[in-house]
Structure formats: C-alpha cells, structure tokens
C-alpha positions, 0 to 999 in steps of 0.5 A: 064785166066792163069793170073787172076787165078794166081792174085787171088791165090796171092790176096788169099796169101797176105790174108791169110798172112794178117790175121795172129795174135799172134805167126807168127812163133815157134822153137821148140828143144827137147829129143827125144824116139823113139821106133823102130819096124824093122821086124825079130828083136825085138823092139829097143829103141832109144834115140836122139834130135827132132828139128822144125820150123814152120810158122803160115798162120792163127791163128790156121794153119801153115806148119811145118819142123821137123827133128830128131836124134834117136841113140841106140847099140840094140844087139852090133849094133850102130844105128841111124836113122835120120828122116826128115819130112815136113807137116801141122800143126794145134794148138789151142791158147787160153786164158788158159796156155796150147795149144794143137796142132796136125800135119801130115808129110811127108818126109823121113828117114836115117837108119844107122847100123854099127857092126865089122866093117860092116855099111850099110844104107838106106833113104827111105819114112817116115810119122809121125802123131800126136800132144801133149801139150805145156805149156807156161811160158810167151809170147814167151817161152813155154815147149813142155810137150809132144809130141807123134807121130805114126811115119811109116818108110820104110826100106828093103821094108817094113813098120815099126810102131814106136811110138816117143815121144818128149820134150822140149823148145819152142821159139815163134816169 
C-alpha cells in the first residue's frame, strides 16, 4: 500500500511539474524599508536589501525563498535585522504589462543590536504575508514596483507587527 501511495504522489509531481508553462523560475533583488515595531521602544525605520528565488509548479503556483537585510542606528543603536523565510507563492500572468502576485512565509529572523561596546542578539520566529506588482520590460526582465509585506517577528518573547515594503529587478527564467 506504502508504495503505490508513493507511486502516485510521484506520478502526481512529475504532472504537476509537467504542466508548468512561461516562467519556470524568477529571482528577484531589491531596496528594502522595513518598519519595526519592538515593544517599550518607539517605531524604528530600517533601510536594507531583499533577496528572492522562487520556482513555478504551475502557471500560476509556486514556493518561494525570501531572505532579507534591514539595518538602522535608532537612538545611537546600530541594528540589523536579518529575516529568512520560505513559503507559497501565488501570481497571476496575463497577457497585460503588470502581474500581481501574493505569498505567505515562514521562517525566522536574526535581530542584532549593538551600543558602547555591548552587542546582544536573537533568532527567532518570523512569518510575512503579502504581495505586490511587478511590471515587465520584456520576456525575461521585469520591475518589482512594489511590494508590501505584514511581516511578524518574535523577539524577547513577544510579538512585533512590522510593515516591509520592497523594489526592484526582476530576472524570469
């Protein structure tokens, strides 16, 4: 039984990889805002790079990996927080110049904060929902116009609600 249940989940793959058409693949590399909330402190702005690759099943679904460097010196604090996330990913191709998409991911995060000679750090839990637009120049380059993110992070044992926002270039394959 073990085996033909894992025969047809392969059957199923192989189909699922088989029916893939147009992009089979994209990396995407961009500026980076994120908007930290971290409790006791107010709001901290960070500036940084955003960094994906994701792989197309079908037409429209594929998984994507998304890692990011978001860096600030809030109050004389350097910061840097370094989030790296894994997740579905969902866009819509059509025939017009813009294709919007969406994607949930999960992973973690690495917060670094360092004053006077102190540094302290954390990795914890990170998820980031989302999408945006992307605008393509021809067949195998696009802009990433915008993308925004609910990005939830979990440092000191407790939840932060920050905002990311991301641009750039686009490569399909």
């Amino acid at each position: 039984m073990r085996k033909l249940i894992g025969i047809v989940l392969l059957f199923l793959l192989v189909s699922v990889v088989a029916l893939a058409q147009e992009d089979k693949a994209e990396v995407f590399g961009g500026y980076q805002y994120t908007r930290l909330n971290l409790s006791g402190v107010d709001s901290i702005n960070l500036n940084g790079w955003n960094a994906s690759v994701s792989s197309y099943f079908t037409k429209y679904l594929g998984i994507s990996a998304d890692f990011s460097g978001a860096y600030g010196s809030p109050f004389g604090v350097s910061t840097k927080m370094y989030p790296f996330m894994f997740g579905p990913i969902v866009h819509l191709p059509n025939s017009a110049k813009l294709t919007p998409f969406a994607h949930a991911l999960f992973g973690g995060a690495h917060l670094t904060a360092s004053a006077s000679g102190v540094s302290a750090g954390e990795t914890d839990f990170a998820w980031a929902a989302g999408g945006g637009l992307d605008a393509h120049l021809n067949s195998r380059y696009s802009v990433r116009l915008a993308q925004f993110d609910f990005l939830q992070t979990r440092f000191g044992g407790e939840n932060q609600n920050n905002f990311r926002y991301s641009a750039g270039i686009l490569i399909k394959f």
